[in-house]
C-alpha positions as protocol buffer text, in pm:
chain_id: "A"
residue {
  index: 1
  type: UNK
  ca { x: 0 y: 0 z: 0 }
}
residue {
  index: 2
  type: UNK
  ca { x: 325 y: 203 z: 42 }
}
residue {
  index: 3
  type: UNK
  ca { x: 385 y: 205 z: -290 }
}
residue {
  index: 4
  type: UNK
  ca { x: 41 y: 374 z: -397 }
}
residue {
  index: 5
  type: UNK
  ca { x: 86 y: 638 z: -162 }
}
residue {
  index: 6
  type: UNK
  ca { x: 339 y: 798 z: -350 }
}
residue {
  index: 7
  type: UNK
  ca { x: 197 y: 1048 z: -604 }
}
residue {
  index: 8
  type: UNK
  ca { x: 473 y: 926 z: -896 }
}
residue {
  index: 9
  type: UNK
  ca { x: 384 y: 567 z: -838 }
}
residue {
  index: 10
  type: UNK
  ca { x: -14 y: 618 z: -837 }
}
residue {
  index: 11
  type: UNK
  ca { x: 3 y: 841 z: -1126 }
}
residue {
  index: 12
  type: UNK
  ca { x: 237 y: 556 z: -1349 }
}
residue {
  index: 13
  type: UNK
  ca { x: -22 y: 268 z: -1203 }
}
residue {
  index: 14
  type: UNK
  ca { x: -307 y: 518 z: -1333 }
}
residue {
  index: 15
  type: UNK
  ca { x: -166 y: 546 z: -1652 }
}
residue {
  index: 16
  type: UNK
  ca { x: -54 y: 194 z: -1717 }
}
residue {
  index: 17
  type: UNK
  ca { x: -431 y: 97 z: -1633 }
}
residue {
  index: 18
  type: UNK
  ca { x: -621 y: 326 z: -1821 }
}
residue {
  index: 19
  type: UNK
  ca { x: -387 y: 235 z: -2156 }
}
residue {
  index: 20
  type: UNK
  ca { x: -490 y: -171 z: -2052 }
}
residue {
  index: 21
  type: UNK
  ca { x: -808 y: -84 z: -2072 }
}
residue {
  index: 22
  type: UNK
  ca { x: -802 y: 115 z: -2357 }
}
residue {
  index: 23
  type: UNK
  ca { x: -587 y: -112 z: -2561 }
}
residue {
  index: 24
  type: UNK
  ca { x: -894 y: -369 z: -2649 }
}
residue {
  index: 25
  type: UNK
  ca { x: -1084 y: -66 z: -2747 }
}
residue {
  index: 26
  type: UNK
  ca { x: -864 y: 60 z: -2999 }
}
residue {
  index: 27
  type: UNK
  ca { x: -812 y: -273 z: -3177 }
}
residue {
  index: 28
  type: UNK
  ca { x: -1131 y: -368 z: -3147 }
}
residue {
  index: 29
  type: UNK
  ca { x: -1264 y: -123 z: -3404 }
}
residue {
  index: 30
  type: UNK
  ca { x: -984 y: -194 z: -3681 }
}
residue {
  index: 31
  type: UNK
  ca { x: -995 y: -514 z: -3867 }
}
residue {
  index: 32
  type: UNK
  ca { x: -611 y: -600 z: -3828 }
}
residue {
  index: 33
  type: UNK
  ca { x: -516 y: -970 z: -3771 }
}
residue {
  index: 34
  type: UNK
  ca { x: -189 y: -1098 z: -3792 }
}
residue {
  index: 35
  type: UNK
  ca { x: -190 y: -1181 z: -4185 }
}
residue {
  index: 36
  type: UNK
  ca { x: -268 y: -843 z: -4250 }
}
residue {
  index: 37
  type: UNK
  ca { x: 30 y: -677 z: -4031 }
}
residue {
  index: 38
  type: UNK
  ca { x: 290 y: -945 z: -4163 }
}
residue {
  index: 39
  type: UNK
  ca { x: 146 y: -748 z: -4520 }
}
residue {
  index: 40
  type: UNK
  ca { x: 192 y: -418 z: -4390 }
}
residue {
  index: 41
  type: UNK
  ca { x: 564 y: -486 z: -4255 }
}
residue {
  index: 42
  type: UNK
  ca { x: 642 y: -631 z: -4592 }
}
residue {
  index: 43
  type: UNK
  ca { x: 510 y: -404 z: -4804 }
}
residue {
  index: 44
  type: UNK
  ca { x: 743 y: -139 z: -4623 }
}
residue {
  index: 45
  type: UNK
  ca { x: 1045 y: -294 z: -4722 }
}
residue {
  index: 46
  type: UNK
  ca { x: 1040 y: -195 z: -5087 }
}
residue {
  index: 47
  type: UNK
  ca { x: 1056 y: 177 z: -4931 }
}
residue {
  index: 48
  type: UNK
  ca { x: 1352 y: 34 z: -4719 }
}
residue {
  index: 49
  type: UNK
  ca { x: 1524 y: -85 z: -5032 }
}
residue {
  index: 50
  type: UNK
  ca { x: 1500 y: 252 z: -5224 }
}
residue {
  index: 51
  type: UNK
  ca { x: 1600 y: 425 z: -4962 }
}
residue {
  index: 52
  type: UNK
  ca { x: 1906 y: 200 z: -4895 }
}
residue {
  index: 53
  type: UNK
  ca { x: 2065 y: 233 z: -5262 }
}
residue {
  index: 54
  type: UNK
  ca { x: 1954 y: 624 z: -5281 }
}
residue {
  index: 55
  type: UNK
  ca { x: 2152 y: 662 z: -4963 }
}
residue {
  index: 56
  type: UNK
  ca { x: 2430 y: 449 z: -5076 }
}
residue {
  index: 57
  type: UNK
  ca { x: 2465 y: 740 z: -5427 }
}
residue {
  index: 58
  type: UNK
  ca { x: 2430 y: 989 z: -5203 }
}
residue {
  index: 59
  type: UNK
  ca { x: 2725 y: 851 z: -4962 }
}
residue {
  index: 60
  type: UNK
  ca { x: 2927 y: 802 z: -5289 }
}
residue {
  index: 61
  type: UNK
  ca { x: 2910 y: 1149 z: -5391 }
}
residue {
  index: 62
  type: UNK
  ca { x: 2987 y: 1260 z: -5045 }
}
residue {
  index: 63
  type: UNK
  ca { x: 3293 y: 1029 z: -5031 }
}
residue {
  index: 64
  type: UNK
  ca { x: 3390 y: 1145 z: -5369 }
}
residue {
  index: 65
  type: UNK
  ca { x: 3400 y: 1495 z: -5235 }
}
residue {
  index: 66
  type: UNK
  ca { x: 3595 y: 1401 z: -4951 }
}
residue {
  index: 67
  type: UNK
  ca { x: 3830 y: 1183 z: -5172 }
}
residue {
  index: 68
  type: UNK
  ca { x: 3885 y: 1545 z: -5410 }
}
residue {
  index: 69
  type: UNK
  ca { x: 3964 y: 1777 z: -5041 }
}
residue {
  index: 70
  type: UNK
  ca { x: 4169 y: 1476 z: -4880 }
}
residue {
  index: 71
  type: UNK
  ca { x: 4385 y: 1527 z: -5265 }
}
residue {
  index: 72
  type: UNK
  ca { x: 4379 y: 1889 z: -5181 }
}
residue {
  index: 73
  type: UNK
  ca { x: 4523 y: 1888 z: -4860 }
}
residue {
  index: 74
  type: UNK
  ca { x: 4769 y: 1637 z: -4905 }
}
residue {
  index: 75
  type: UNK
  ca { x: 4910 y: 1870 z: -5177 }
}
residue {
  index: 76
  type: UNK
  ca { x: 4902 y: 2159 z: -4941 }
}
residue {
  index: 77
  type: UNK
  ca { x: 5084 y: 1925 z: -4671 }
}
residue {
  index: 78
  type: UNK
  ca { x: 5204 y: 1580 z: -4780 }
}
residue {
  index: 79
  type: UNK
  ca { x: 5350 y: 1516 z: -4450 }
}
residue {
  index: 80
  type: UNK
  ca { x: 5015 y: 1561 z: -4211 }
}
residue {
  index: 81
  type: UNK
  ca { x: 4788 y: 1365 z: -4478 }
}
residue {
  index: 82
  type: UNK
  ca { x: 4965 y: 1027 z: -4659 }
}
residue {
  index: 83
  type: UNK
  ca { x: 4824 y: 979 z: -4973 }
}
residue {
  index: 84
  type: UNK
  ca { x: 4683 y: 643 z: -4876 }
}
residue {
  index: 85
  type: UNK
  ca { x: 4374 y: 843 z: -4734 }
}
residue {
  index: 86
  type: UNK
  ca { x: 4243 y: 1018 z: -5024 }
}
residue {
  index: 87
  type: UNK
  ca { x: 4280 y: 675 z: -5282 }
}
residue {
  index: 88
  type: UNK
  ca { x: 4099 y: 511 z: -4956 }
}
residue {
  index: 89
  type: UNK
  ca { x: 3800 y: 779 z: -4996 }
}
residue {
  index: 90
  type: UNK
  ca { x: 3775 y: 736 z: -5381 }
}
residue {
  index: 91
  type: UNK
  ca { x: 3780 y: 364 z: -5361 }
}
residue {
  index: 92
  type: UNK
  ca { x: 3501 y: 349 z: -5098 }
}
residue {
  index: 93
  type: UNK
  ca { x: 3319 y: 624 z: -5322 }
}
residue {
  index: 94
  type: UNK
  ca { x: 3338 y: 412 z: -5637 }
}
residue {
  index: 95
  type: UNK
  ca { x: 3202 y: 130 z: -5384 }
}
residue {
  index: 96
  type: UNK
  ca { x: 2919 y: 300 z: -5306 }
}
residue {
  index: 97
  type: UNK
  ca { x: 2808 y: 459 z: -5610 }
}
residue {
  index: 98
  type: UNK
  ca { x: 2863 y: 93 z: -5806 }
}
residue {
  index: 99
  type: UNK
  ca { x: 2719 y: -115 z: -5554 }
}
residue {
  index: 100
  type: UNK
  ca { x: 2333 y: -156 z: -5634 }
}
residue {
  index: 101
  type: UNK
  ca { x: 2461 y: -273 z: -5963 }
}
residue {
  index: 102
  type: UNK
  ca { x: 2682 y: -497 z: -5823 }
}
residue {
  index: 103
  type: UNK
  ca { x: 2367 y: -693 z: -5679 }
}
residue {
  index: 104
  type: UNK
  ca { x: 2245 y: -864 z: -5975 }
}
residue {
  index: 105
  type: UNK
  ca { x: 2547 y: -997 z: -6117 }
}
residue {
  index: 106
  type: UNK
  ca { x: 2675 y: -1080 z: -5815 }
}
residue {
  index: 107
  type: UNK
  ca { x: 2358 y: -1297 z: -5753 }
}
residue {
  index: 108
  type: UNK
  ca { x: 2379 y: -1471 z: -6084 }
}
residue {
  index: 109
  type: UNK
  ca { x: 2738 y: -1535 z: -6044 }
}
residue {
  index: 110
  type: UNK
  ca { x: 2703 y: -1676 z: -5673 }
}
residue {
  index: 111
  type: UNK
  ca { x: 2338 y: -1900 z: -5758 }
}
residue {
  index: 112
  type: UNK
  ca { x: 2332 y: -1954 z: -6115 }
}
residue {
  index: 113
  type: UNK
  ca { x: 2096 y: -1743 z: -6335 }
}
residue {
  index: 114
  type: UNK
  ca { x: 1815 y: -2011 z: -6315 }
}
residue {
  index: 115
  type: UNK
  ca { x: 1841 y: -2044 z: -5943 }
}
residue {
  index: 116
  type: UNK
  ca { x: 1528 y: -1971 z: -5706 }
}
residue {
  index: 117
  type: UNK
  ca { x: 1565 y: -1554 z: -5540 }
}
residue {
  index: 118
  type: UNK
  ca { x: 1652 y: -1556 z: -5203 }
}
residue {
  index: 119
  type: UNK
  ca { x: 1471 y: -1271 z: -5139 }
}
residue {
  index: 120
  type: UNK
  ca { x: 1447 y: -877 z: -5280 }
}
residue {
  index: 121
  type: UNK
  ca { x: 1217 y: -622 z: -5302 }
}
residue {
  index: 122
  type: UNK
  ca { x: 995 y: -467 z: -5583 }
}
residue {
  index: 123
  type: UNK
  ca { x: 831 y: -170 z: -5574 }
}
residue {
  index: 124
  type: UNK
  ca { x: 807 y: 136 z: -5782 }
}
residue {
  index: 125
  type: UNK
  ca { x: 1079 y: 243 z: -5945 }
}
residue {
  index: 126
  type: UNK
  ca { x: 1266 y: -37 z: -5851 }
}
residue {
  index: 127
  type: UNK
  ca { x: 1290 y: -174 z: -6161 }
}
residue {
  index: 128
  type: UNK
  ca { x: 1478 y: 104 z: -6321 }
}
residue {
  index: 129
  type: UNK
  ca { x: 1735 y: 107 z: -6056 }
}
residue {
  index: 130
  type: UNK
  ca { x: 2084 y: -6 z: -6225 }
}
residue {
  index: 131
  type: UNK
  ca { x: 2164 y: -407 z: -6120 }
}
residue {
  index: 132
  type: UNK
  ca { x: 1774 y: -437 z: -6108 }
}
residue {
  index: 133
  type: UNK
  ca { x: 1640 y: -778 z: -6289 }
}
């Protein structure tokens, strides 16, 4: 009873009870079952795998730029910056930018062309992505 008496406690207990209660209420309105939010996760992954190989241009390009000041400095001071750093930028930054169409050969090389997909994503778009089948 000690532990209700406390005004942070009873308001936490008061919460926690009211959202129990209100949980069945909410759900109870909506027709979701499990089938349908196994769908609904799914369905966001072809967003996850646009956004994944726009980010991975965009990190090229910002690499890149790196790569061309990391050049820059090293001429301005060869002994602070060794030229490994720069040709370790651009090589990441041709990584990145090359990398989604990397995928599809890589997967045909690996399993055969007439092998079963492991996986992927379609969506829109998708399909005019470079390394895209």
């Amino acid at each position: 009873m000690e532990y209700f008496m406390n005004t942070k406690n009873s308001k936490r207990f008061l919460l926690v009870a009211l959202s129990a209660l209100a949980m069945p209420l909410v759900y109870a309105s909506s027709s979701q079952t499990l089938g349908t939010l196994a769908t609904n996760v799914s369905d966001s992954f072809n967003q996850i795998g646009n956004m994944m190989i726009g980010l991975a241009y965009v990190a090229g390009i910002g690499f890149g730029i790196s790569a061309i000041f990391k050049f820059k400095q090293h001429k301005d001071n060869p002994t602070q910056i060794p030229i490994s750093t720069p040709f370790a930028l651009l090589g990441v930054s041709v990584l990145l930018v090359f990398l989604p169409s990397l995928y599809a050969p890589a997967g045909s090389t690996v399993f055969g062309s007439d092998g079963g997909t492991g996986g992927g994503f379609t969506g829109g778009g998708s399909s005019t992505l470079p390394g895209a089948t």
